[in-house]
C-alpha positions in Angstrom: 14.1 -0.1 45.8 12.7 -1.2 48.9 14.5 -3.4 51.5 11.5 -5.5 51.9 10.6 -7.9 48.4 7.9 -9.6 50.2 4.8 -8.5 52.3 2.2 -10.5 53.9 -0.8 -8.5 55.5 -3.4 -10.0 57.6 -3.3 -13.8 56.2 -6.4 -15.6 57.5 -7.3 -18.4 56.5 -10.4 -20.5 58.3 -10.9 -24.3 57.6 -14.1 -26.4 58.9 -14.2 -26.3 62.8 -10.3 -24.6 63.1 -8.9 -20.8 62.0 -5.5 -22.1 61.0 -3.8 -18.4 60.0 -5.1 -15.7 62.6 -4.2 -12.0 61.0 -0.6 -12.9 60.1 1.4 -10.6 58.8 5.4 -11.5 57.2 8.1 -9.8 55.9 10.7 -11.4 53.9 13.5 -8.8 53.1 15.9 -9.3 50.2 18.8 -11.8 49.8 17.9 -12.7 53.6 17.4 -16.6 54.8 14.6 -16.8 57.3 13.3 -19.2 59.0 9.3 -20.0 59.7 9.0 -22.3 63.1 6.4 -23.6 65.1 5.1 -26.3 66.4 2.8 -29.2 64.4 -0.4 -26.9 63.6 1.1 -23.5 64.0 0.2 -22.7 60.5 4.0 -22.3 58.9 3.1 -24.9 56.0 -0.5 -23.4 55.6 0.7 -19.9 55.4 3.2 -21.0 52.4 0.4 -22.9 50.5 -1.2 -19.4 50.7 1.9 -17.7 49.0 2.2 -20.8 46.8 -1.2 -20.6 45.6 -2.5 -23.8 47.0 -5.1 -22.0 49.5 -6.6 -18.7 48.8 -6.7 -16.5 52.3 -10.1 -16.0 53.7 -8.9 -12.3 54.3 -5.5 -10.4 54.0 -3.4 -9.5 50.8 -0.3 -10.0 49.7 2.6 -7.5 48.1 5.6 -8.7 46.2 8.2 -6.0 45.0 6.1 -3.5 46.5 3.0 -4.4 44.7 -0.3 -6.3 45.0 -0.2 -9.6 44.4 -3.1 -11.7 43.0 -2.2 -15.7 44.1 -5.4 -17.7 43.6 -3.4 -20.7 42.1 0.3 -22.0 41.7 1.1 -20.4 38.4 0.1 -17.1 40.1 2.8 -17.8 42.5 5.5 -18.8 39.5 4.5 -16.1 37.9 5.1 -13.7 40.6 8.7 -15.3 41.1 8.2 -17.6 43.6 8.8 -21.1 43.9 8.1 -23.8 46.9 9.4 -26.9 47.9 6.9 -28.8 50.0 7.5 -31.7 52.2 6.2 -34.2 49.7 8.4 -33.7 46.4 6.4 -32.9 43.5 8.4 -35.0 41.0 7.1 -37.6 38.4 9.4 -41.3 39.2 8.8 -42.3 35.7 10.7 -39.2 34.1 14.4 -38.6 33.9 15.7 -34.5 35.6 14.9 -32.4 32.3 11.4 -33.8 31.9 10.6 -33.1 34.8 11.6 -29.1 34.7 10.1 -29.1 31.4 6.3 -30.6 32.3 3.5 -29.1 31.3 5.8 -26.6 28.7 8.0 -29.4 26.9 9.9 -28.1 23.8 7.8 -29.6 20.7 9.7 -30.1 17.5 7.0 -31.6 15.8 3.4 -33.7 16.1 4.3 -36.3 18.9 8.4 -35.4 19.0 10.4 -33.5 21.8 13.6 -31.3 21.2 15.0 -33.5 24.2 18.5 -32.3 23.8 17.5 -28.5 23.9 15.7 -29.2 27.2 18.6 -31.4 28.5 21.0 -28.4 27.8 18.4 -26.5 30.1 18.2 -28.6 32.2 21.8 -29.0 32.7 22.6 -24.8 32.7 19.7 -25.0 36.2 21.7 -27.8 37.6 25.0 -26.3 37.1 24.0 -23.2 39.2 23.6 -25.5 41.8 27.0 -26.8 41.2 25.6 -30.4 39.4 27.6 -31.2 36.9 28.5 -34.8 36.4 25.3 -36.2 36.7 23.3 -37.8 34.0 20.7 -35.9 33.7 18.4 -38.7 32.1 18.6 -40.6 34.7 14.4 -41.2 36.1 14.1 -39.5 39.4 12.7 -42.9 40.8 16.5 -44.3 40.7 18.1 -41.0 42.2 18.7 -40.4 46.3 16.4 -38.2 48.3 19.6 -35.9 48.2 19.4 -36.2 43.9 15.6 -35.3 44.5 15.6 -32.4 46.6 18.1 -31.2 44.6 16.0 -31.4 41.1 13.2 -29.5 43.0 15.7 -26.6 43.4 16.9 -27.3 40.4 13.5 -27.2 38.8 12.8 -23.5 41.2 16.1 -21.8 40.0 15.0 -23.0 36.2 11.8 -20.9 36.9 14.0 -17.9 37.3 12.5 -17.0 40.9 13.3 -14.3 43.8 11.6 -16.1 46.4 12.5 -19.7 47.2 10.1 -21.1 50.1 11.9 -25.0 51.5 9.5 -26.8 53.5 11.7 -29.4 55.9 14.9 -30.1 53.1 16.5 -31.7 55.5 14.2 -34.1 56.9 15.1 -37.3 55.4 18.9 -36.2 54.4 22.0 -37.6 55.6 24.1 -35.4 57.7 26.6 -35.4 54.8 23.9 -34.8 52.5 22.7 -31.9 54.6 25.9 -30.1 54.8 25.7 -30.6 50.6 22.0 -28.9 50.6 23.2 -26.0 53.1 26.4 -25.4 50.1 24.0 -25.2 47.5 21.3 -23.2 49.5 23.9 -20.7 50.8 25.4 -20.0 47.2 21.8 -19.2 46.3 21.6 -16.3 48.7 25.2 -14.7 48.1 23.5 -14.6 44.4 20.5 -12.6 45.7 17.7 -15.0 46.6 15.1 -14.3 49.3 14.9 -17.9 51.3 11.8 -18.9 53.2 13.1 -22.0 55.1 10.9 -24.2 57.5 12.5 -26.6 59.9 11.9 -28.8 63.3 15.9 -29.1 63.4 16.4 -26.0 65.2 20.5 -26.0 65.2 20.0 -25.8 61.3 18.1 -22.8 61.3 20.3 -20.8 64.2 23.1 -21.6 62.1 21.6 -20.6 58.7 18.7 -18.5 58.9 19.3 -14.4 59.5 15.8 -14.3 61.2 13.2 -16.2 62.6 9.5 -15.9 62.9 7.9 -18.3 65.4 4.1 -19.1 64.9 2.0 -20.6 67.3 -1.7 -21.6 67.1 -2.0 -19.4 63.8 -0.7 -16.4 65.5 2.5 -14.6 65.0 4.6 -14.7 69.1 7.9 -12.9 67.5 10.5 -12.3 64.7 13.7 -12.9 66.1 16.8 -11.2 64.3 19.6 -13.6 64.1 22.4 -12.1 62.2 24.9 -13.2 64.9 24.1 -16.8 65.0 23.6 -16.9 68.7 19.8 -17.2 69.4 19.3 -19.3 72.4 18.0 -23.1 71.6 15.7 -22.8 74.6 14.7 -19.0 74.2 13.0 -20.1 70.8 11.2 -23.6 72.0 9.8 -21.5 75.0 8.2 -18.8 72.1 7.3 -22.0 69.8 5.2 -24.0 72.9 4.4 -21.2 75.0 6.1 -23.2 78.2 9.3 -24.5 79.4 9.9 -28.0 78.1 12.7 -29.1 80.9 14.9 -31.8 79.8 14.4 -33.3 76.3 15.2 -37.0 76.8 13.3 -37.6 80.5 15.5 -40.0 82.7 14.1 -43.7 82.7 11.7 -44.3 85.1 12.2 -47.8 85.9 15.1 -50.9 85.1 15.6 -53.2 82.3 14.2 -56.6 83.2 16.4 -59.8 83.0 13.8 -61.6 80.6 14.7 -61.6 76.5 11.6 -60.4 74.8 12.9 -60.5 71.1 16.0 -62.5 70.0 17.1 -62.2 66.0 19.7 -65.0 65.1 21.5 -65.3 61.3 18.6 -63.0 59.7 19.2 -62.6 55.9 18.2 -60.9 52.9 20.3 -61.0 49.7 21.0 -57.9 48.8 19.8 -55.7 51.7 21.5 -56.9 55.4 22.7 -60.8 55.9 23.8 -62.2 59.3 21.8 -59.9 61.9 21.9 -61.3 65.2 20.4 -59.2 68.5 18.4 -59.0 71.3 16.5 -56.9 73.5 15.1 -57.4 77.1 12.1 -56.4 78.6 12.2 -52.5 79.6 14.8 -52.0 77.5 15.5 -49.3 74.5 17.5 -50.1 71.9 18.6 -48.1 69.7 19.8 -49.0 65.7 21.6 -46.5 63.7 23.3 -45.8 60.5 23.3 -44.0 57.5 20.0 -43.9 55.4 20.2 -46.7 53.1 22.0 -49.0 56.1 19.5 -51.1 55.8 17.9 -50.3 59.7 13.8 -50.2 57.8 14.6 -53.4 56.0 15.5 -55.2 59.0 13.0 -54.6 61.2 10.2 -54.6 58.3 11.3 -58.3 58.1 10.9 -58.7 61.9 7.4 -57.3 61.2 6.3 -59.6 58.6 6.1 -56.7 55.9 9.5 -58.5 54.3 10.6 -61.7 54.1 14.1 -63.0 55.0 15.8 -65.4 53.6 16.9 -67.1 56.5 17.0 -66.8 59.6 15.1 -67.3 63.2 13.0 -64.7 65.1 12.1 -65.8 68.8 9.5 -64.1 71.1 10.1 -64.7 74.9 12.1 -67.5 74.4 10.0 -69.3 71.8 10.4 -69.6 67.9 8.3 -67.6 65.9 7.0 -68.2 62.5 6.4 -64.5 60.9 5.6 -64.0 57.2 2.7 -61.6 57.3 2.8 -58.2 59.8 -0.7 -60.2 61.4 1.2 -62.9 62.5 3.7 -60.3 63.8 0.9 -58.7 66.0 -0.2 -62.0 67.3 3.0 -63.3 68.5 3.1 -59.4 69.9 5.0 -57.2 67.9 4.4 -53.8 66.2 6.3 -51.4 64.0 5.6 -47.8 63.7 6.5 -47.8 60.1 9.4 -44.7 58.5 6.3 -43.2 56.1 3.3 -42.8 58.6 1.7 -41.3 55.6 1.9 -44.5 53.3 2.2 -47.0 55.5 0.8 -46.0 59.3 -2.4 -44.7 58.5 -5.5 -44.0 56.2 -5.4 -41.0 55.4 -9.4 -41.0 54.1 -10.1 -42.5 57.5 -11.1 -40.6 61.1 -8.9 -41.2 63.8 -11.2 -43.2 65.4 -11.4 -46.0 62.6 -7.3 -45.5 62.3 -7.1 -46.4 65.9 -9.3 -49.0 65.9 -7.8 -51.1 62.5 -6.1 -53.3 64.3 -8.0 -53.7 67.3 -11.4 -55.3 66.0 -11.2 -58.3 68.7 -11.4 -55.6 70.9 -14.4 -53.8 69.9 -16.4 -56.7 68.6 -18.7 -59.2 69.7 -20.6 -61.8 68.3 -19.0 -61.0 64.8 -20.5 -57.4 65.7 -18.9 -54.0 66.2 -19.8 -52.2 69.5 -19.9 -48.4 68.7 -19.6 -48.2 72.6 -16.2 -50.5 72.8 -15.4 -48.6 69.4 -15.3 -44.8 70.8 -14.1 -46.2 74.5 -11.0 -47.2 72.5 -10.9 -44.2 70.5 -11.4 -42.0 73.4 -9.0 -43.6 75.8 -6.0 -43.4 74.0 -6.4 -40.2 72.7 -6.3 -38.7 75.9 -3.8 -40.5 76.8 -1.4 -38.8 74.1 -3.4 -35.7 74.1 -3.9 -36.3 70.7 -4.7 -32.6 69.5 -7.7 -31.9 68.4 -9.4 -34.4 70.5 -12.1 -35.2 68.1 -12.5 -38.9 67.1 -14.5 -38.5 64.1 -11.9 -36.2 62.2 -10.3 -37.6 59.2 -6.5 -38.5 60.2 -5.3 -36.8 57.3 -6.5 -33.3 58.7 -4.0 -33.6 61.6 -0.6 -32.4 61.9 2.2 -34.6 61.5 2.9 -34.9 64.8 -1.0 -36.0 66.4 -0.9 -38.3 62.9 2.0 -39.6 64.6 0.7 -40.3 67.6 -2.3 -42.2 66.0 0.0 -44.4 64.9 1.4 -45.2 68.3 -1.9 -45.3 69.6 -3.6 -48.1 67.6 -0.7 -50.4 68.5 -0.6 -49.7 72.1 -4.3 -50.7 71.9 -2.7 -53.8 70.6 -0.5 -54.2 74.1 3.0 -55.2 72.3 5.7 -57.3 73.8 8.0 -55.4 71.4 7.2 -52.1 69.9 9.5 -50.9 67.0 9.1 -47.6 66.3 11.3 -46.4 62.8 11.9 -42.6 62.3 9.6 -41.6 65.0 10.1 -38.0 65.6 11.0 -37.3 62.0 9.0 -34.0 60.5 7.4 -33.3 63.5 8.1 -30.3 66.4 10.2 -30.4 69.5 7.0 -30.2 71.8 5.9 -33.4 70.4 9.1 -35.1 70.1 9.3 -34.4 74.0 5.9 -36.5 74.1 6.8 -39.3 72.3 9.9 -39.3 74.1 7.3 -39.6 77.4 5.9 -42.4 75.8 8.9 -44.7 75.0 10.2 -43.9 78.3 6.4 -45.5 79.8 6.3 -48.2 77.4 9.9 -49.6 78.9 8.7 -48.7 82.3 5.8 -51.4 81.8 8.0 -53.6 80.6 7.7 -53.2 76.8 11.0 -53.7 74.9 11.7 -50.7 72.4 13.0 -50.3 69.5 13.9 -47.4 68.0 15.4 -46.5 64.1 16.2 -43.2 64.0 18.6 -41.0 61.8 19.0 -38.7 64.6 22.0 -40.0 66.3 21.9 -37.5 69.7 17.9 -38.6 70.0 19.6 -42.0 70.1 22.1 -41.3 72.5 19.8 -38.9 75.0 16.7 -42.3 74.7 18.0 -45.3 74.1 19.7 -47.8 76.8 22.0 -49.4 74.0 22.8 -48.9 70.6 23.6 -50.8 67.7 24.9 -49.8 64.5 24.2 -50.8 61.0 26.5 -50.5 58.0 25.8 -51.8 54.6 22.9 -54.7 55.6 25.7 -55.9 58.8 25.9 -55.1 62.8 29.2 -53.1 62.6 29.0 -52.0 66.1 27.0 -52.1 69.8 27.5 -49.7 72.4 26.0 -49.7 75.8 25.0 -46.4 77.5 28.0 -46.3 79.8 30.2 -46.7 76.4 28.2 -44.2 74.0 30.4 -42.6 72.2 29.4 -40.4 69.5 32.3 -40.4 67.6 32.7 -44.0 68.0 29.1 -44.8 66.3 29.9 -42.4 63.8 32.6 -44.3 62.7 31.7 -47.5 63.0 28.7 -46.0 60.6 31.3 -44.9 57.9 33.8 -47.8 58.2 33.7 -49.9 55.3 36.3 -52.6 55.9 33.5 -54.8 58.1 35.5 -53.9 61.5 33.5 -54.1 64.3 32.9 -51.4 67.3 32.9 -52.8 70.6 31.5 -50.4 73.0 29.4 -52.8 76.1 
């Protein structure tokens, strides 16, 4: 039998105005774990909805166990033994583990009845493999972690019986502890045999997982890298993935803090979900919040927004109370958030860029109660050359772009708003080390004008290589603040874990 239980020939694959997959060809040999990289738009998550059936190739063919495979649709893909995980689970909220593995081929026992406990004992037997055992399996996904989740999508892959197991970004919006779960669970499926197909920004993950890596870049295959030792260089594969040398990764600040306080927080509380959060951050400055997912970092500074309401407590804006129940009178009093989910929450996805850019800028570009077309593409235009926003095409729907220009679309209809305080939660999640560079750019020039920052991330070196201070949360409270001379990773690790309410001084 042949070392090789995957081929890929010639994968092209053409879209309206772009060739997304250029001739590609991919190997995937058995019981290996390789990795697909590449920037935003390279083409890794197009070429896998080939394989999964989602697209059908333009040209090129596909082999599987040495022989021709016809994948026009995702049940061609099952039924060739291969299963994908995409970014965006494909689970139902309202139904409990085993329903979920079982939709579209429940067990009937009769006109309008289910054999429920047969499929929860199958169920069960797909969740064990992935060492799951005391978990109630009737429990609806909608009340289960991200962790439970990504787990039930393997669960519901390995329940399929597949060879081929294709994870788009698993680790995105995982824990670090919950990571180290997912790469158990992931590893015990290749000692049993399984071919892996893993995609991933987080590029220490993949060195110290994946036997080799193929780098992608505008469509185009730049190199397969074998990785059995584990010692591919970090920079070696971000110079094949952007095609230049990136330099340092967090640039140095270009200017000081400023002495003014642009947003103070005093006593702010929601039951339930943080109580008694008291900061502040100056003008120029960065500051940083972290904590575990689930601190409750998003609901904080949702609230600060307008999106949530606290129960008490005072938000002030250069000195000055402000009343804030609704995220418009956030932006008047001059704050924005670049919200966790840019899909759901940032932008509109049926909209162009243009239009996304422009939602909440209409003072801007009207006049008279009319919109100026001219003001309207100035806007448009200006901004996205100022975060060479790729494709630069105004009129293309946002949703076409890759996560990291959707990103920046984001940022660029609220710095058309000019913000005293930009929050920005999550903002490099899912998206490739060239563009995190950029946005990186960006914070550093919003503090050089004099904009305080905020920044939410899960990412705790991206904190410690951006931010001027940090602060952590821990179960809704402050549990510790550290100022760049004091940052101690170990030290805002543990004041992320502590449970006793002890508080980490670090300024």
């Amino acid at each position: 039998m042949s070392d090789i239980i995957l081929k890929m020939r010639g994968i092209t694959k053409r879209f309206p105005g772009v060739v997304a997959l250029d001739n590609v060809d991919f190997e995937l040999r058995r019981g290996e774990m390789h990795a697909l990289i590449g920037e935003n738009g390279a083409g890794k998550s197009t070429l896998m909805k080939v394989l999964g059936g989602v697209y059908t190739p333009n040209e090129g063919r596909i082999e599987i166990n040495g022989k021709e495979a016809a994948i026009t649709k995702p049940l061609d893909s099952i039924a060739n033994k291969v299963g994908v995980i995409y970014q965006e689970f494909n689970l139902v909220p309202t139904l409990n583990v085993a329903e979920n593995m079982f939709l579209g081929r429940e067990k009937i026992r009769g006109p309008g009845h289910l054999r429920k406990s047969e499929m929860e004992r199958q169920a069960a037997k797909a969740m064990a493999q992935l060492g799951v055992r005391d978990f109630d399996l009737r429990t609806k996904v909608k009340h289960m972690s991200v962790a439970m989740q990504q787990l039930v999508e393997i669960g519901k892959a390995v329940f399929d019986d597949i060879d081929i197991l294709v994870m788009d970004e698993p680790t995105a919006v995982l824990t670090e502890r919950e990571t180290k779960g997912l790469f158990q669970v992931v590893q015990k499926l290749k000692d049993d045999g399984m071919s892996i197909i893993y995609i991933s920004h987080r590029l220490e993950e993949v060195i110290e997982l994946c036997d080799r890596m193929t780098v992608l870049r505008d469509g185009r295959i730049i190199e397969t890298i074998d990785n059995r030792d584990r010692n591919t260089e970090k920079d070696y594969i971000v110079k094949k993935m952007v095609g230049r040398e990136l330099g340092n990764y967090f640039p140095a600040k270009t200017a000081a803090i400023r002495p003014d306080t642009a947003l103070e927080v005093r006593g702010l509380t929601r039951k339930g979900t943080y109580e008694n959060v008291s900061f502040s951050v100056k003008k120029g400055e960065i500051l940083g919040l972290s904590g575990l997912v689930g601190a409750g970092r998003t609901e904080i500074v949702k609230s600060i927004f307008g999106a949530d309401r606290p129960d008490r407590g005072e938000i002030l804006v250069d000195g000055v109370p402000v009343s804030i129940r609704t995220p418009n009178q956030a932006k008047k009093a001059g704050i924005a958030l670049v919200p966790e989910d840019r899909k759901r929450e940032g932008v509109v996805l049926g909209m162009s860029l243009r239009d996304n850019i422009c939602l909440p800028n209409h003072e801007q570009i009207c006049r008279l109660g009319h919109v100026s077309r001219k003001k309207r593409l100035e806007l448009a235009e200006r901004y996205i050359k100022d975060l060479q926003i790729r494709p630069g095409d105004p009129d293309r729907q946002i949703k076409n772009f890759s996560g990291g220009n959707q990103q920046k679309g984001v940022i660029a209809k609220w710095l058309a708003a000019s913000p005293k305080v930009m929050i920005l939660d999550e903002p490099t999640r899912g998206i490739d080390v060239g563009a995190k560079v950029e946005i990186y750019n960006l914070i550093n020039g919003l503090a050089a004008n004099g904009t305080a920052v905020i920044v939410v991330s899960s990412e705790l070196l991206e904190l410690l290589g951006i931010c001027d201070r940090i602060l952590v949360v821990n179960h809704g409270r402050i549990s510790g603040e550290f100022d760049r001379e004091h940052f101690s990773q170990d030290a805002i690790m543990q004041a992320s874990f502590d449970m006793g309410g002890t508080e980490h001084e670090g300024v």
